[in-house]
C-alpha positions in Angstrom: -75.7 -20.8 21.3 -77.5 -18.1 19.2 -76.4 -16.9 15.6 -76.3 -13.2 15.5 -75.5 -12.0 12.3 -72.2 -10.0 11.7 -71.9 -6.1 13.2 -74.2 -6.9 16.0 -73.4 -7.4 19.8 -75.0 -9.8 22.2 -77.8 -8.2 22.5 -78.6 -8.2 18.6 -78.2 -4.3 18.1 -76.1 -3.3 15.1 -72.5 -2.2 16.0 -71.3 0.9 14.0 -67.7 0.9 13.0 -65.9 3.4 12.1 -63.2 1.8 10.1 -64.8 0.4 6.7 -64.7 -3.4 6.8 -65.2 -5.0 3.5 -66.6 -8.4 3.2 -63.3 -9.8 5.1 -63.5 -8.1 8.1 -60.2 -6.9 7.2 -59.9 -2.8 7.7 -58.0 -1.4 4.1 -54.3 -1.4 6.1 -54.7 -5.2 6.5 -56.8 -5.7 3.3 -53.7 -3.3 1.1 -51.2 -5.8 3.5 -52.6 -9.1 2.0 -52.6 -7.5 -1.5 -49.0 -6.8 -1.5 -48.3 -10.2 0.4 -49.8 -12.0 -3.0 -48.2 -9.1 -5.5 -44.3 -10.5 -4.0 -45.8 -14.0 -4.0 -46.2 -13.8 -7.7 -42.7 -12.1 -7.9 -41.3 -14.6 -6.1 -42.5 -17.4 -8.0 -41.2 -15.6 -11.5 -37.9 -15.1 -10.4 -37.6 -18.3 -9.0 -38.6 -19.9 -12.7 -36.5 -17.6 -14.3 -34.1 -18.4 -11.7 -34.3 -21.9 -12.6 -33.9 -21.4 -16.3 -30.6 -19.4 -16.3 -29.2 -22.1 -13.9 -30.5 -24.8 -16.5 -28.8 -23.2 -19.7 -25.5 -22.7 -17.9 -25.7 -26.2 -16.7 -26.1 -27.0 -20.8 -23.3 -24.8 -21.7 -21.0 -25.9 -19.1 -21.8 -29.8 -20.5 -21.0 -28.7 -23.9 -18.0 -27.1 -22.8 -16.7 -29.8 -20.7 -17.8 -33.1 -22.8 -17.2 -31.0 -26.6 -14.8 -32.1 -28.8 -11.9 -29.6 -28.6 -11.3 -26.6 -31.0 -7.6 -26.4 -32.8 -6.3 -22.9 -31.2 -6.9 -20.1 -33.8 -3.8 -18.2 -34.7 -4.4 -14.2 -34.4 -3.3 -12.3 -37.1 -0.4 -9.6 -36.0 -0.9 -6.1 -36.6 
């Protein structure tokens, strides 16, 4: 098996393409596709923490609310 280096064909001439590859490979529709893959990845992972933080504080409220020592009702003035 012989290494030929990348853009060239079995014969070891250089290939030209006409779509820019960067160093991926990728041309810029798949390279702009994995971008915005790891863009909702990130904004996946935030909403899932914040996610996880209103479900945590409502959790605590509900306890309070539930275990708490209860309030004498309030009488509302009458107007």
């Amino acid at each position: 098996m012989v290494w030929l280096p990348k853009g060239t064909n079995s014969s070891g001439r250089r290939v030209k393409s006409k779509i820019f590859r960067g160093k991926t490979g990728y041309n810029f529709l798949m390279i702009f596709a994995v971008f915005a893959m790891h863009i909702l990845e990130g904004m996946f992972f935030v909403g899932l923490v914040g996610s996880s933080v209103v479900v945590l504080i409502s959790f605590i409220e509900d306890g309070k609310e539930l275990f708490g020592e209860d309030e004498p009702a309030q009488s509302q003035p009458r107007a």
